[in-house]
C-alpha positions in Angstrom: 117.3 100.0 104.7 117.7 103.4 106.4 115.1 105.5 104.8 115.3 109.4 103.6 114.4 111.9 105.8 111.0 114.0 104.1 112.1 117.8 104.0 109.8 120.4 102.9 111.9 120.9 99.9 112.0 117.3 99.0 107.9 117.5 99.0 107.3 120.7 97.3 109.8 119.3 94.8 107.5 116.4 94.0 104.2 118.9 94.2 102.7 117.7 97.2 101.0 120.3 99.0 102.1 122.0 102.5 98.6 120.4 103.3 99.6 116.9 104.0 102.6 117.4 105.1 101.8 116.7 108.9 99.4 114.1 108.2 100.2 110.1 108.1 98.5 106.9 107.2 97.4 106.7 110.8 95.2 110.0 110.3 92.7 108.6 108.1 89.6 107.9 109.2 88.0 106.0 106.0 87.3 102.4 106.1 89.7 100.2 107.5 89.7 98.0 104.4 91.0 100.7 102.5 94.0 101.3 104.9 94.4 97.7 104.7 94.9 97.7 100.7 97.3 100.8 100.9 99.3 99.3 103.6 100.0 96.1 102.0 100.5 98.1 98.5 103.2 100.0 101.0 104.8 96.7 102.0 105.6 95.8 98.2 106.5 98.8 97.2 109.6 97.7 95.4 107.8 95.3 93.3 105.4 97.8 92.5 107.9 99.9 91.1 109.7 97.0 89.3 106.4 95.5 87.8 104.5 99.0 87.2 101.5 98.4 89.5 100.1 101.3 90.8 96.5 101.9 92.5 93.5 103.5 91.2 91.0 105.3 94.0 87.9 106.3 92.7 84.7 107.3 94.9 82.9 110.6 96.0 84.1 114.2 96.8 86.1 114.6 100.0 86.6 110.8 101.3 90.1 110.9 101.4 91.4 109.8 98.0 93.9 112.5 97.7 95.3 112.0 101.3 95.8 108.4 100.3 97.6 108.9 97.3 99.9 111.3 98.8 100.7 108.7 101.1 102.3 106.7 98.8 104.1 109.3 97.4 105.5 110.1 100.5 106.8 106.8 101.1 108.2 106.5 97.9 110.4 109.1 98.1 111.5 107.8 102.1 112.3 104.7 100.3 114.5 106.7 97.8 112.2 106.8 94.5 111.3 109.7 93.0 107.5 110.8 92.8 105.7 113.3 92.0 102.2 114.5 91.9 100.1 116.5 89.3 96.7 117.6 88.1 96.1 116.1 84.5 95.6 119.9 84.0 98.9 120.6 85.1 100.5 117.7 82.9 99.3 119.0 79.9 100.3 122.8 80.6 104.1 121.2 81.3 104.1 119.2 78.2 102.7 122.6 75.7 105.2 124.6 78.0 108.3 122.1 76.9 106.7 122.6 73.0 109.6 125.3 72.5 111.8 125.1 75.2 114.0 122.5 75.9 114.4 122.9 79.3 111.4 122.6 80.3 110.8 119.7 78.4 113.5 118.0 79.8 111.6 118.6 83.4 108.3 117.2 81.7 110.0 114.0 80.9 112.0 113.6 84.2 109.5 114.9 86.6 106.3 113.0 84.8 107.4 110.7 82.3 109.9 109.1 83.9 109.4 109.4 87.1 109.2 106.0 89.8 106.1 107.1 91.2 103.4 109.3 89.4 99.8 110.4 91.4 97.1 112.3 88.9 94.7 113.7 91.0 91.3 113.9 90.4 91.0 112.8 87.0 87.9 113.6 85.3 87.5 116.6 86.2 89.1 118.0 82.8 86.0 116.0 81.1 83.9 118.9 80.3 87.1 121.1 79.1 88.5 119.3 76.7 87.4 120.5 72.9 90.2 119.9 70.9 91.2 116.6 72.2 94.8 117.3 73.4 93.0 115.8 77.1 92.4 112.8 75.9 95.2 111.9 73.6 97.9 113.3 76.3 96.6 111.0 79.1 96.4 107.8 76.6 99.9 108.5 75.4 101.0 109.0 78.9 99.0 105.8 80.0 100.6 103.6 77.8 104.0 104.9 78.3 103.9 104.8 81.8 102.2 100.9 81.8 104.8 99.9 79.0 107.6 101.2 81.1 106.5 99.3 84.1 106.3 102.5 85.9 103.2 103.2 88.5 100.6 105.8 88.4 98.6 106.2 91.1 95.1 107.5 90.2 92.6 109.6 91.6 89.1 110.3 90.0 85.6 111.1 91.4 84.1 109.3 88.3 83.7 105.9 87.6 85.3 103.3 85.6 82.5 103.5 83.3 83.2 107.6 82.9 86.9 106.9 82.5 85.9 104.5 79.7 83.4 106.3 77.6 85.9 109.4 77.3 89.3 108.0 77.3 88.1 104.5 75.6 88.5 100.7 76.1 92.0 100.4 75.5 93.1 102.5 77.7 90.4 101.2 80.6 92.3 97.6 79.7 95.7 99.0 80.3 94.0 100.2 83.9 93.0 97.0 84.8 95.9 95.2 84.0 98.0 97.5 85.9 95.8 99.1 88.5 95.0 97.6 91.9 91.3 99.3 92.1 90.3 101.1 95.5 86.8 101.8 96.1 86.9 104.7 98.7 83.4 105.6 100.5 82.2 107.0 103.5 81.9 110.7 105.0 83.9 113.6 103.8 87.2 113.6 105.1 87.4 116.8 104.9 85.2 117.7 107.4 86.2 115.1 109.9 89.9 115.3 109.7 91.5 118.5 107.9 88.8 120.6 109.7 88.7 119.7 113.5 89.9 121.7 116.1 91.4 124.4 113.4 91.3 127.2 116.5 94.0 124.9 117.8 96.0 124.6 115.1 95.6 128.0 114.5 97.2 128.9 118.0 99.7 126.1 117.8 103.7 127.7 117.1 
């Protein structure tokens, strides 16, 4: 299968940032297990898609999580699936921005709803913000939708399962198990090591 060429208008379609462009799986300098779980996810990519696996990374700040779950993204979209990636923050503003417009509802529901591949980064985050609820009931309505519609998410938190559990509740930390592959991503900042060495180069590069 020929794959599709990754523009920079196909990428900022889907929301991934000009940041990871340039990077690939190769760059990462995690733990070797981990590239191994994310490679063989890559491998079955199509019956991820058809069976609604997707991958939840959780671990501490700046280890690579994001970087990862781009990855995947950007794969999906060489294989010719749609993807896209969003803050839960984000999701929520599209869904109260698509309250009275139709337009931009219809986006909401094409570009996160129904999307092949959907990342939600750093999840968690939101915790402390939440004080009406509208956190917590749009990420269990978009859970179960998603996991009923046999459509991935891939996951990104800096909290653990436990965190995820005592805000969002059991249920939904069931659905996550049942269609999750869990990642447990350690080690230095990632940051550091790879997005900040030899920036005087890259600032003189053309």
């Amino acid at each position: 299968m020929e794959k599709r060429k990754l523009t920079p208008e196909l990428m900022l379609k889907s929301g991934i940032l000009e940041e990871f462009w340039d990077l690939d799986i190769s760059d990462y300098m995690g733990k070797p297990e981990v590239v191994a779980v994310v490679k063989e996810y890559l491998s079955y990519l199509g019956n991820a898609r058809k069976k609604g696996i997707g991958i939840f990374f959780h671990g501490s700040n700046g280890t690579g999580k994001t970087f990862l779950g781009v990855e995947i993204l950007k794969e999906a979209l060489r294989q010719g699936y749609t993807a896209q990636f969003a803050s839960l923050g984000g999701i929520i503003q599209a869904l109260t921005d698509g309250w009275y417009d139709t337009q931009k509802r219809l986006l909401y529901e094409r570009r996160i709803k129904d999307v092949d591949f959907l990342m939600i980064d750093d999840v968690g985050k939101e915790m402390r913000l939440s004080k009406n609820g509208l956190t917590e009931m749009v990420f269990d309505n978009l859970i179960r939708y998603r996991t009923f519609r046999n459509k991935p998410i891939i996951l990104t938190t800096n909290s653990d399962i436990g965190s995820i559990e005592n805000v969002y509740g059991k249920s939904i930390v069931s659905l996550m198990y049942g269609k999750f592959i869990p990642v447990k991503v350690v080690g230095d900042d990632y940051r550091k090591k790879v997005l900040s060495r030899n920036v005087m180069e890259r600032l003189k590069e053309e």
